[in-house]
N, C-alpha and C positions, 0 to 999 in steps of 0.2 A: 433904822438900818435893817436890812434885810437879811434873813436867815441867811442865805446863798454866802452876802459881803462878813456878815461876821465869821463864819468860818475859813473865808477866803484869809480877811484880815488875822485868824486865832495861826494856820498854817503859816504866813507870812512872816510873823511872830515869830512863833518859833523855827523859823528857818534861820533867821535875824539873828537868834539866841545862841544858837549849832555854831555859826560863823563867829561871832564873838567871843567863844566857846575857846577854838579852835586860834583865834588869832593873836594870843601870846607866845605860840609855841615858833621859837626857834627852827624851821626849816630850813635842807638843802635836799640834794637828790641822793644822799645816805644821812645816816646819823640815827642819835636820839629822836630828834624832834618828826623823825619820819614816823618813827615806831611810838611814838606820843600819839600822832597823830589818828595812827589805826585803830592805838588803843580805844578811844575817841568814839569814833565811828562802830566799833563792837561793844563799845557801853550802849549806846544811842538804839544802837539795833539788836539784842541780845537775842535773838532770832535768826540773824544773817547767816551765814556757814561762811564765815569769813578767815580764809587761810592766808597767814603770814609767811611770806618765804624770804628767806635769803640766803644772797646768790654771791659766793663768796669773791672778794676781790683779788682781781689779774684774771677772772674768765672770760675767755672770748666769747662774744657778742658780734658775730660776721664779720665787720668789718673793724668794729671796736672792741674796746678791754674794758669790765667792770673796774672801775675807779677805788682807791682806796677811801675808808672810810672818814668821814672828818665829823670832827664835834667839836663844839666850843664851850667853855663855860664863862668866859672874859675878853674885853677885848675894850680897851681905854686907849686915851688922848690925852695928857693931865700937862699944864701951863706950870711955869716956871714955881708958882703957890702951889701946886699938888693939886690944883683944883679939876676934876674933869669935864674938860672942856667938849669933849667928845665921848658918847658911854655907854656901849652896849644895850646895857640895864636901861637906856630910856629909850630905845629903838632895835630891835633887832636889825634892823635894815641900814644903821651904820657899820657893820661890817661887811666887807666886800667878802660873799660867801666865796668859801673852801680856801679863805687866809690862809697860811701859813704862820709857828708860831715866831714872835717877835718879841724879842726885850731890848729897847734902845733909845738913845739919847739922840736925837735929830734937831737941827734947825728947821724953822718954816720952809726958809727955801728948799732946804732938803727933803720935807713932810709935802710939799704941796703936787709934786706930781702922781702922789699917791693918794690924793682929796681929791673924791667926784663930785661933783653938784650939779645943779642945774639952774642954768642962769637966766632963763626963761622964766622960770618958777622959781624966783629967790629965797622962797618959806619950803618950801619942797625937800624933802632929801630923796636921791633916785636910790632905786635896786640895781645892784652890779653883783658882778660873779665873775671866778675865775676858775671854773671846772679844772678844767686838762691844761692848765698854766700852771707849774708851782709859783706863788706871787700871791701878794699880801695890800688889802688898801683899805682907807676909811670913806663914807659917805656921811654929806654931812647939808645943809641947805648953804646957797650962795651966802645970804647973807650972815650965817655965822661964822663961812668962811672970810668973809672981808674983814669981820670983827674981830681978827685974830692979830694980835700984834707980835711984831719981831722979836726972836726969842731962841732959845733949847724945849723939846717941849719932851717927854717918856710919855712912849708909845709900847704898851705891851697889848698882846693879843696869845692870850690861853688856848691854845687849840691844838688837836690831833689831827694828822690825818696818815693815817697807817692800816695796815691789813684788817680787813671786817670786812664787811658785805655792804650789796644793793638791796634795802629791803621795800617789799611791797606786798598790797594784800589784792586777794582773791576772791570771789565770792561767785559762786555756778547754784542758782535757784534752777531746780531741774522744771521740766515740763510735766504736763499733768496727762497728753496726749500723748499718742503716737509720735513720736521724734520728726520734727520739721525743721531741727536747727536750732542753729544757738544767736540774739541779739547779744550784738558786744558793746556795751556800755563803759566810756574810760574818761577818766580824770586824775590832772595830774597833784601830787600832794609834796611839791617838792619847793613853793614860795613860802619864805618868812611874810608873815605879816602883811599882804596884799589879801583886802578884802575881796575885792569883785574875784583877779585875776588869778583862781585858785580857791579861795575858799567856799565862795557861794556855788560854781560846781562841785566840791565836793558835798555840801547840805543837799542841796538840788536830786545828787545820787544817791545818797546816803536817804532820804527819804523814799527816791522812786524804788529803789532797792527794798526796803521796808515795805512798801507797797503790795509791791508782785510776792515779796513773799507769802504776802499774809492774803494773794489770791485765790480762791479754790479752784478756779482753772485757768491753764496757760496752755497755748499751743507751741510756743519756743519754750526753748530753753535760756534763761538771761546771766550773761556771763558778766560781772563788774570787776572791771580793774580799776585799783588805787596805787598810781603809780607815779613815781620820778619822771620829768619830763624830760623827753628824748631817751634819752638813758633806759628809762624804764618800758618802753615801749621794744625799742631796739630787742631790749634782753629779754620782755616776753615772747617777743616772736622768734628768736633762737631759741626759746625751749619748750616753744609749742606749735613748731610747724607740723605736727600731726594733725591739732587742735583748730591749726586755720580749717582746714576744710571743712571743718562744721557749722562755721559763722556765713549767714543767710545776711545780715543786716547787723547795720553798727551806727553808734554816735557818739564822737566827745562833747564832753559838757566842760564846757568851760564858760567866763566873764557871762553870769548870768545873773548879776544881781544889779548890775546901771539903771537907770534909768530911759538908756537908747531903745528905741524898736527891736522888736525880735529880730533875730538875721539867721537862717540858715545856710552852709556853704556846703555845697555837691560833695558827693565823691568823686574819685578819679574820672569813673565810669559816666558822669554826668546824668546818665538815666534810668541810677539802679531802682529798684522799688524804695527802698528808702529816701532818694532824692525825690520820687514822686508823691509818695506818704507825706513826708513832712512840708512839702510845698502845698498840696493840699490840705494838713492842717493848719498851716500859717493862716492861711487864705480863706480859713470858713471859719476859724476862733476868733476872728473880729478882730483890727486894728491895724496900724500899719505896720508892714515886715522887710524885710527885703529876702531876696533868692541870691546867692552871689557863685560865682564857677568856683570849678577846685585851682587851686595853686599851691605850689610846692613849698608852701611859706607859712608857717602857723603852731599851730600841736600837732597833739601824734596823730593825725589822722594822714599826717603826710608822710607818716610812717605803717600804717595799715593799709595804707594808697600806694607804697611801692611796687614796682613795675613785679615785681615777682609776685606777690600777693594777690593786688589789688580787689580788696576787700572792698563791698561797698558801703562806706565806712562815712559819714558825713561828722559836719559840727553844729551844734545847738549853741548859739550864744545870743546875746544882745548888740550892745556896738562890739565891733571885731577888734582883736588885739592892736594894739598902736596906734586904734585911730580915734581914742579917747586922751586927751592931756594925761588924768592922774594915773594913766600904765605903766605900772614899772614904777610907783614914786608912792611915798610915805601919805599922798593926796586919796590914793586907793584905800581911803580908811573902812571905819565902824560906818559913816555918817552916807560916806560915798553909797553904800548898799541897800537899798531902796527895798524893806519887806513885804510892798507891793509885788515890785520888779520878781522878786525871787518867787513868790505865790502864782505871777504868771508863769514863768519860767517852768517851773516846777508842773502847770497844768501843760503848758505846750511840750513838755518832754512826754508828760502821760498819754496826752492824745498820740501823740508818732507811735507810741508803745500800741494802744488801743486801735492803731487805724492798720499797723502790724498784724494783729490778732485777726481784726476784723476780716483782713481782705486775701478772701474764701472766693474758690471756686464754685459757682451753683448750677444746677441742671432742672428746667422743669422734667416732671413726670410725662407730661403731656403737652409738647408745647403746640398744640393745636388750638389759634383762636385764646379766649381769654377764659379762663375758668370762672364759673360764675361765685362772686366771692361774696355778695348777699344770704345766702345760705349756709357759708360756712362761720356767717357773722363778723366779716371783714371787712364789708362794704355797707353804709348807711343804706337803709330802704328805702328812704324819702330819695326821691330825685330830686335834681336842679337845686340842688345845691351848688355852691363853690368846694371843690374838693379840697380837703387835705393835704400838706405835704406827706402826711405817712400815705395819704389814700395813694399820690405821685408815687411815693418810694416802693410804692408795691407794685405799681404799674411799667416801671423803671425796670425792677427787679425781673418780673415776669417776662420783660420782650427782650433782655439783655443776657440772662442767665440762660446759656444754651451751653454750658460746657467749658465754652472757650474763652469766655469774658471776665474774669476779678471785678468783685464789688468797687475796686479801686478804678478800674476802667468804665463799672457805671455812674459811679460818682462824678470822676471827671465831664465825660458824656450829658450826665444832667443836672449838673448843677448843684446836686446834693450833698448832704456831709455823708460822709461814710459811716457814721454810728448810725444814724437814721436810716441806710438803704440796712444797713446791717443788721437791728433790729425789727424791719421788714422781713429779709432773708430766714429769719427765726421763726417772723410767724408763720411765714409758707409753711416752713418745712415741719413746724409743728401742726398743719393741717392738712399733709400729706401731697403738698403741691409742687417741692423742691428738696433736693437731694444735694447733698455737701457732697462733690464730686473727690474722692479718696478718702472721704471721711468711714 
C-alpha cells in the first residue's frame, strides 16, 4: 500500500472513531446532549476558539421563538411482566424527541397511534420529533411492533421540557492577511444517533476546522458553526445580521460519510464563486459527482439562501437527504459510514477550501509577447520536447492573467486544476513576472 492510501486510510480512521465517539449521545436541537456534543469537539480540537452560546428560551428569532429546553433521562414501554419491551437505554431513537413527560397505564389499542415504524423496513426503527407540538410517542421496528400482544402496558417517559436555552458553538479562525471575508462553514448537531445524517459532518468539520487552524496562512477568515437544525441557523442570523455581511462564501456539510458519490448543491444564487469552486473541484479530484440546483428543501443553507440574505452558501454531501433508505432510521448506523467515504469527504471539503484561497487575481508586469522563461530557469533548455502540464499552467497563467481574469476563470478556460495554475502563479511572481493584483 502506498504512503498517500495509508494516510488516507489512518484519516478515515479516525474520522470513523469521532463519529462513534459522538454517537451515543442523546440529541435534540436543545438540551444536555447538544452541550455533550461541543464538549466533544473542544476535546478533539483543543486549539479551536470555540464559543458556546446560549440563547435563552421564548427569544424571538424573526419570525420564530427559541423553544424551551428538553432533556430526557428515561423513557420505557414495559408488558404486562414489567418487562421493557420498548427502552430508551437500547436506542435513543425510540423516543419521539422533545416527548413530553408521561406516566400511564394504556392499552395497545390506546399505545399504537403513538408507535411509529416503518413498514418498509420491518428491522428499522425511524427518527421522529415533535419540536413545536407539545405531544409524546415511541419508535419502534415493524416487526416488534406486530410482536406485541394485547394487553395494559406502562408507558413512562422522564423528560423536561421547560425554560433554558438554544445552545450552540462557534468558532471564527481569523485570517492571517488583509481581510477578504469570512468562509461560513455549518453543520447541524441536533440528531440522536444517526451516523451519516449528522455526525460524519460534524467529524468532516471538526477536522477541516483543525486544519486551517493549524495554517500559517489564510486569506479568509473561516467562521464554523455547530448548530441545531433550522432552529439554530434561524437564531444565528437574528443575532448576527451585522456579521452577515462579511461572509464571501459558505458551505454546510452534511451526510458525508455514505458510500454515494459526492453531490454538491448550488446556492440560491446559482453562480456564486463557491458554486463554481466547488464544481470545479468535484470535476478534477477524480470520480463520479454530481452538481444539483438550489431548492428550498434541505439544511440550513435554505436558511443562509433566504431572499433577504442570500448568501452564497452551498452544500457538500454525498447522496442527498432522503434519497438514501437508511435516512432518518436506526439503518444510519456505525456500519452505514464508510471511513473511506469520510476521508474523501473530508479532502473534497479541503480542496473548495484551497481553490477558495487559491483563486487570486494576477497581473503580468509586462504583458508584451512571452517572457523568455529559459533564463529565469522555468523553462527546459532542451527543445522538442513534449511540455509539461506545469510548463501549460505557466503559459495558461501568462496570456490569461491581465488583471481582469481569476485563476478560477483560467482553470475553467484550460482545463487545469486550480492548485496547479496556482502554484504556477507563485512562481511567476516569485520571479518578478506577475503581481497579486490588491495584494
Amino acid at each position: 500500500m502506498s504512503e498517500r492510501r495509508v494516510e488516507t486510510a489512518a484519516v478515515g480512521a479516525a474520522l470513523h472513531a469521532f463519529v462513534a465517539e459522538l454517537f451515543p449521545i442523546c440529541r435534540s436541537i436543545t438540551g444536555d446532549g447538544v452541550r455533550a456534543t461541543l464538549a466533544a469537539i473542544a476535546r478533539r480540537v483543543p486549539a479551536l476558539p470555540l464559543i458556546v452560546h446560549e440563547v435563552p428560551s421564548g427569544t424571538p428569532v424573526f419570525d420564530w421563538t427559541v423553544p424551551r429546553e428538553w432533556n430526557v433521562r428515561d423513557a420505557w414501554i414495559a408488558n404486562a411482566g414489567g418487562e421493557r419491551v420498548v427502552d430508551l437505554a437500547r436506542s435513543n431513537l425510540h423516543l419521539v424527541g422533545y416527548s413530553v413527560p408521561v406516566d400511564a397505564h394504556l392499552t395497545l389499542a390506546e399505545l399504537k397511534p403513538r408507535l411509529h415504524t416503518l413498514p418498509d423496513h420491518p428491522d428499522w426503527i425511524p427518527f421522529r420529533t415533535t419540536y413545536y407540538d407539545e405531544d409524546w410517542g415511541f419508535c419502534l421496528s415493524e416487526r416488534q411492533l406486530q410482536s406485541l400482544p394485547d394487553g395494559t402496558y406502562a408507558v413512562r417517559i422522564d423528560s423536561t421540557l421547560a425554560p433554558g436555552s438554544l445552545t450552540y458553538g462557534e468558532a471564527l479562525i481569523p485570517a492571517t492577511e488583509p481581510d477578504a471575508g469570512e468562509v461560513l462553514l455549518s453543520c447541524h448537531v441536533c440528531h440522536p444517533s444517526l451516523a451519516n445524517d449528522n455526525l460524519a459532518g460534524i467529524a468532516v468539520a471538526t477536522e477541516l476546522a483543525a486544519r486551517l487552524a493549524a495554517r500559517p496562512r489564510r486569506r479568509y477568515a473561516y467562521r464554523f458553526l455547530f448548530i441545531p437544525g433550522t432552529i439554530g441557523s434561524i437564531t444565528w442570523l437574528a443575532r448576527n445580521e451585522a456579521t452577515v455581511a462579511h461572509i464571501r462564501h459558505g458551505l454546510v456539510l452534511t451526510c458525508l460519510g455514505d458510500r454515494g458519490r459526492p453531490t454538491y448543491k448550488r446556492s440560491r444564487r446559482g453562480d456564486a464563486e463557491i458554486d463554481r469552486v466547488a464544481a470545479h473541484v468535484l470535476a478534477t479530484m477524480g470520480g463520479a459527482h454530481r452538481i444539483v440546483p438550489f431548492e428550498p428543501w434541505g439544511y440550513d443553507e435554505r436558511q443562509y439562501c433566504s431572499p433577504a440574505f442570500d448568501l452564497p452558501v452551498g452544500c457538500l454531501m454525498r447522496t442527498p437527504y432522503g434519497q438514501f433508505p437508511e435516512y432518518h432510521s436506526s439503518a444510519d448506523d456505525l456500519a452505514f459510514v464508510d471511513p473511506a467515504a469520510l476521508a474523501e469527504s473530508l479532502g473534497l471539503a479541503a480542496g473548495i477550501v484551497d481553490g477558495l484561497e487559491a483563486n487570486r487575481v494576477y497581473r503580468r508586469r509586462d504583458p508584451r509577447a512571452e517572457p523568455q522563461l529559459g533564463r529565469r530557469g522555468l523553462w527546459d533548455p532542451v527543445g522538442g520536447k513534449t511540455r509539461t502540464t506545469n510548463d501549460l499552467a505557466m503559459l495558461w497563467v501568462l496570456n490569461l492573467c491581465d488583471g481582469r481574469h481569476t485563476l478560477l476563470d483560467v482553470a475553467e478556460r484550460a482545463g487545469l486544476p486550480l492548485p496547479t495554475l496556482a502554484a504556477a502563479a507563485e512562481r511567476l511572481v516569485t520571479h518578478g513576472l506577475l503581481d497579486e493584483v490588491g495584494a
